[in-house]
N, C-alpha and C positions, 0 to 999 in steps of 0.2 A: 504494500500500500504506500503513494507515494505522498510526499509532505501534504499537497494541494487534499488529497482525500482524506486528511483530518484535518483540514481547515473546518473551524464550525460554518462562516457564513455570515458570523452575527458576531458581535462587539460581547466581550464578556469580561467583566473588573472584579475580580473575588481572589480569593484566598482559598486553598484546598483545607479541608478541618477534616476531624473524622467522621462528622456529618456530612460531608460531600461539600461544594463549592461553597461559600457563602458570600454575598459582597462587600466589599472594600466601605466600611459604616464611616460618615463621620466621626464614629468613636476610635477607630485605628489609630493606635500609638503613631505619633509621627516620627519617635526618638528612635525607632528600631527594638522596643524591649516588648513589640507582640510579636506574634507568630513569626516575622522575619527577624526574630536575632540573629539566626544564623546562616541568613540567606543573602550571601554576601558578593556572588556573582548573577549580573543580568545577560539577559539576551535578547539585543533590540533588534527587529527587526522590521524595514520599512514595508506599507502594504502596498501591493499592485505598484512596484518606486516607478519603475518605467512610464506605466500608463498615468501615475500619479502624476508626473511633471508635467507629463502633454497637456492633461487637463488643464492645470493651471494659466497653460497660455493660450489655450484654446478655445474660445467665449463658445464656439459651437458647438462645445464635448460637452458642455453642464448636464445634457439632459440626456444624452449618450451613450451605448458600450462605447470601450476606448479598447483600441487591439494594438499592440508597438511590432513590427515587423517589419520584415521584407515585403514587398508589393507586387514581384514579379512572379511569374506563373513558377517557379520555383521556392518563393519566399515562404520562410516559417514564422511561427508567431516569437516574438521575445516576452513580451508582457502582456495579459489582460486583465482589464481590470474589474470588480466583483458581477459589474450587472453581467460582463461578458462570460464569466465564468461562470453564472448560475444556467445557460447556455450551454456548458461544457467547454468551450473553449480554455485550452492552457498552454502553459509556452509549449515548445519544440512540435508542437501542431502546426502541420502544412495547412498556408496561410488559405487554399482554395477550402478546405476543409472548415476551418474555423467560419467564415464568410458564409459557409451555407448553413452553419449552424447559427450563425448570429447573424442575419443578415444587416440588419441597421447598424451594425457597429461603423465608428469610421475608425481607420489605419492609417498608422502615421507611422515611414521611416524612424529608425533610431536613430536619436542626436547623441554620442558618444561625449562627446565634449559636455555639452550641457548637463548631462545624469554625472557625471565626475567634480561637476562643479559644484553642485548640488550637493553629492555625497560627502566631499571635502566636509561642507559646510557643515553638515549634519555630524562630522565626526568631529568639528571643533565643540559641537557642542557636549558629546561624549566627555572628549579630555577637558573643558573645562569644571566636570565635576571628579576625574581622576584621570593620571598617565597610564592608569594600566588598563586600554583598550587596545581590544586585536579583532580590526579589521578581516571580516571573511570575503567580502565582496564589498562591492559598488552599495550594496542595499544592510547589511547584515552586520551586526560587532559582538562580541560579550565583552563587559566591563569585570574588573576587581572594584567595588565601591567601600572596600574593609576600611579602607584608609581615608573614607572622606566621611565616613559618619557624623565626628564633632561639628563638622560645616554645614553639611547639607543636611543633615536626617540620617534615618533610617533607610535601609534598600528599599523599600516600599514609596516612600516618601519619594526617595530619590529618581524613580522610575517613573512617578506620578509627573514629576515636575520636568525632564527630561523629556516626555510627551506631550504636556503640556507646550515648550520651547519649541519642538522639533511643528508645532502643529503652526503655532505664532508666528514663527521666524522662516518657516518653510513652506508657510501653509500644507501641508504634507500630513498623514496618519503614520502611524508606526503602534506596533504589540510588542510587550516586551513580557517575557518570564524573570520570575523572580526564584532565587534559588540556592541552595549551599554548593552544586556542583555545574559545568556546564553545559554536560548531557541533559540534568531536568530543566534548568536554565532557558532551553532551546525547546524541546517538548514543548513547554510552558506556551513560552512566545506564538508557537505552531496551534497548540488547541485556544487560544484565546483571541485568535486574530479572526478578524481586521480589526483595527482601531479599538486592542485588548489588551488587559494586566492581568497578569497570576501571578502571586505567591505560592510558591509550593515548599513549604516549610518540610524539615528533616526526617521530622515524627509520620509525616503523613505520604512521603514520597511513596512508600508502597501501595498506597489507596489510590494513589493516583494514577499509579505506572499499568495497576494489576489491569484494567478493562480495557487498555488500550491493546489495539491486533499489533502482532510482531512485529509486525512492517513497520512499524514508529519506528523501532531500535536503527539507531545506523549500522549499517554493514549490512542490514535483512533485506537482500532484495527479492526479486518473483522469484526465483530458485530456490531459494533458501527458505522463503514461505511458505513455496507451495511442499519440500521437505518438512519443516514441521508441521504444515498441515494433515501431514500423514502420520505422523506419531499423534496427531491429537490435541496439539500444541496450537493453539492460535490466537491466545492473548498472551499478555508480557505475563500475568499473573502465573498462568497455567507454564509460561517457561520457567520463569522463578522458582515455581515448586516439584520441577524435573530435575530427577538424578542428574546431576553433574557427569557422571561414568559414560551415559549414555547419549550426552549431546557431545560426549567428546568421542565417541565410535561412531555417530551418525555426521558429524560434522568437521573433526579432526582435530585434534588439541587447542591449538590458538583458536581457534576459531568458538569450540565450544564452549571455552573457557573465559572467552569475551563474552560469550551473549550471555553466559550463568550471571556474570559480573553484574553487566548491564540491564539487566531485567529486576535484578533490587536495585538500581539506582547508585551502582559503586561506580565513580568514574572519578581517576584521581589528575585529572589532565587540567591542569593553571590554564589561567588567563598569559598568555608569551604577547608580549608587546615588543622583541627584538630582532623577530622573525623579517627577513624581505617581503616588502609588499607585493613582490610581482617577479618574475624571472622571463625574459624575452630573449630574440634573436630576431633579427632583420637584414634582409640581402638588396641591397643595389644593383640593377643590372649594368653591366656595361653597354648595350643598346635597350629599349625599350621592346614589352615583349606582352604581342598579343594572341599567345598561343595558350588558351587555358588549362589544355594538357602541361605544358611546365610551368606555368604560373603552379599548379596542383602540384606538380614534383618538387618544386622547392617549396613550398609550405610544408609536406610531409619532411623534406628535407632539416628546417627550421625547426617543425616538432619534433625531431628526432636532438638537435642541440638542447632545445629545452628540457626537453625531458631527460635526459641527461644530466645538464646542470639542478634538477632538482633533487635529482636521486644521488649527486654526488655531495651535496650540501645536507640531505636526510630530509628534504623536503617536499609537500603535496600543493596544490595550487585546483581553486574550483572554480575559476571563471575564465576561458579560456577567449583570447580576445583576434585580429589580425588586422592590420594595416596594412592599405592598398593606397600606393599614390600614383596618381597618371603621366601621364607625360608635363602635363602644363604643370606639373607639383601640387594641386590638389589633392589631399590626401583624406580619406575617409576610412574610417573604424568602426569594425560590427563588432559582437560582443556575443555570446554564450557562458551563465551561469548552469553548471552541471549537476543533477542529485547528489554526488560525493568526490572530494576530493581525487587528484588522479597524480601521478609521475609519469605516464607512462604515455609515451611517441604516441602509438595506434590507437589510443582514446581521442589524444589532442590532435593527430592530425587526421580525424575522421569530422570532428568538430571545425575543424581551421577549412579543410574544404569543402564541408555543407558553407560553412560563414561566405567564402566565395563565391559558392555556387549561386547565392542568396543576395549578393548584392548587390547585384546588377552592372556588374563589371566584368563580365565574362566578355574577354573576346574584345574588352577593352585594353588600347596599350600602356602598362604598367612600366615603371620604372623603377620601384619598392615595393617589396612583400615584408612584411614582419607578424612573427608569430610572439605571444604574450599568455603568461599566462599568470592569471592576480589571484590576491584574496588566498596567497601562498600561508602556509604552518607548518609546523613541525611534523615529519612523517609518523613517529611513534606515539604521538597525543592525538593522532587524526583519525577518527573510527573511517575505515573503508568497506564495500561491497567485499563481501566474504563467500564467494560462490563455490559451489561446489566442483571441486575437482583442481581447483588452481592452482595448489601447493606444486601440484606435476605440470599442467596444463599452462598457464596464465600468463597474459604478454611479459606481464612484470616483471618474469623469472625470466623468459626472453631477453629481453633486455638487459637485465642484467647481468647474464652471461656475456651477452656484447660488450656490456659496460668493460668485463672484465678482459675480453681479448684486445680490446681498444686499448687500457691501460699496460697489456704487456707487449703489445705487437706494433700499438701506432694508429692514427685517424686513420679510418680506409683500410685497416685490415678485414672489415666485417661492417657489412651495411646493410640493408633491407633488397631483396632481387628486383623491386619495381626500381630502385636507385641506381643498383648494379648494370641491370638490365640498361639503362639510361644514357650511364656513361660508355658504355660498352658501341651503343649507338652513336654517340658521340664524336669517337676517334676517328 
């Protein structure tokens, strides 16, 4: 189940208790000494941010779905925003498809520049209530607010007034969780959006966690669901209360031994505020070059360097982005936020050439290609898609094999056979 299909829908301000939700009373401590004393990491997250900005400058959107995308008969959706959603419409939907489901929506190219300027702003407003924010994207942070309590409040407090700002100064929504760790932190933000707060205090994390379906947990994807669907397994709760022995024979050590973790709510992974924000690679042609066949071979090319420098640094990255500049210098940038972090070439450059394929520069003459990839973390704090079979199978191990003959043999001892094959034509 994917983030969007536990979105509620609806705005929701409460506090999890063992009663179930309750809302946020004018009697809530503002000091931090109710139920958030020890909920000391948030998880903001903006709502519909893409389709959100359009609005704003668009006097014709007010009463509108709003879809952010490509426009050409290949274009996918980037953003929609809720009316378009209640529709069915969601990102990485082929934009022909969305259109017939929502026909009155209007669609508006991405402005890249603008949603970054924006974002900035929103994340100044993060650090001015603490330094320890870490950016996951364009739209998305968790804060550490342990350290700003004497000033601001309480976590509670502090999240109130931070949405508050971000609403004022951005005209913008955003949902944020409240939380001791940044696994519920994120949950949080996710079941109470659009333009929603939860508290999910320490005491209550398991009441909270138990009715949600697996596919909440990161790393559960449709493979890994539809396996524990077959054991019987299809809330977090019913994982929590499964032998440990047997998710780790059904699913393979790491792997079982994460979701055991993760299903009480153990997730001991900080807020890293000194992580790179981004890790890129960009090529210059010596003529300009209108041949979308290698325009695509060096993008994959490019996603084979980044992904490399992520996995040589221990690092994952979830928004994968590409610059295309034309002959006149004109340059323009699509963007792709992914379900879960990634290091790996054949993820990002399957992404970097849909983004191409998408922006209507195909077969236009190029002069720079650059591949990007943001909203970078630490690899070992980063819950990933945990499929079945991978430990043997998985590009990642791929890759990393290469990573290693590169390192003992030299660039170009070992490359991908669409590259190989390329230069081979070449000579």
């Amino acid at each position: 189940m994917s983030r969007r299909q536990l979105e509620r829908g609806a705005a929701l301000r409460g506090v999890v208790t063992s009663d179930g939700i309750v809302p946020l009373g004018a009697g809530f401590p503002v000091d931090g000494s109710g139920p958030d004393f020890d909920c000391d990491v948030l998880h903001l997250d903006m709502d519909a941010f893409f389709a959100g900005v359009e609005r704003l400058r668009r006097p014709e959107a007010r009463d509108r779905p709003v879809i952010v995308g490509g426009t050409g008969p290949r274009g996918v959706v980037s953003s929609a925003d809720y009316a378009a959603r209640r529709h069915g419409v969601h990102s990485a939907m082929p934009m022909s498809r969305a259109l017939r489901l929502c026909p009155d929506a209007l669609v508006y190219p991405p402005d890249g520049a603008r949603y970054r300027r924006v974002s900035e702003a929103v994340m100044d407003i993060l650090r001015s209530f603490t330094p320890l924010v870490q950016p996951l994207s364009l739209d998305e942070a968790f804060l550490d607010v342990s350290g700003a309590r004497r000033v601001a409040g309480g976590p509670a407090r502090i999240a109130a007034t931070i949405r508050e700002r971000v609403r004022a100064e951005q005209g913008l929504t955003c949902s944020v969780g409240v939380a001791a760790t940044r696994l519920v932190a994120k949950l949080g933000s996710t079941h109470c959006k659009p333009d929603g707060l939860l508290v999910v205090p320490t005491a209550t994390v398991q009441r909270f966690l138990d009715p949600l379906p697996v596919g909440a947990l990161p790393g559960v994807g449709d493979r890994t669901e539809e396996r524990l669907a077959r054991l019987g397994l299809r809330t977090v709760g019913a994982l929590a209360r499964a032998d440990v022995e047997l998710l780790r024979m059904e699913l393979g050590e790491k792997a079982g031994v994460r979701l055991a973790e993760l299903s009480r709510g153990h997730d001991p992974s900080p807020v890293v505020t000194d992580a790179p924000e981004s890790v890129g690679a960009e090529e210059t042609f010596s003529v300009d070059v209108d041949d979308p066949d290698l325009v695509d071979r060096e993008l994959l090319r490019l996603s084979g360097k980044v992904a490399h420098r992520l996995r040589a640094t221990g690092q994952v990255g979830r928004t994968v982005s590409v610059k295309l500049r034309r002959a006149d210098f004109s340059t323009i940038t699509r963007s792709r936020t992914l379900t879960e972090s990634t290091d790996v070439a054949h993820e990002i450059s399957l992404v970097a050439r849909e983004l191409h394929a998408s922006s209507g520069l195909r077969g236009t003459p190029l002069r720079l290609v650059g591949v990007r990839v943001e909203g970078v973390s630490p690899a070992e704090l980063t819950p990933r898609q945990m499929t079945l079979g991978e430990e043997d199978t998985g590009w990642r191990d791929v890759e990393r094999v290469m990573d290693r003959v590169t390192a003992r043999f030299g660039p170009g001892a070992i490359q991908s056979a669409i590259l190989a094959k390329s230069d081979e034509n070449d000579v």
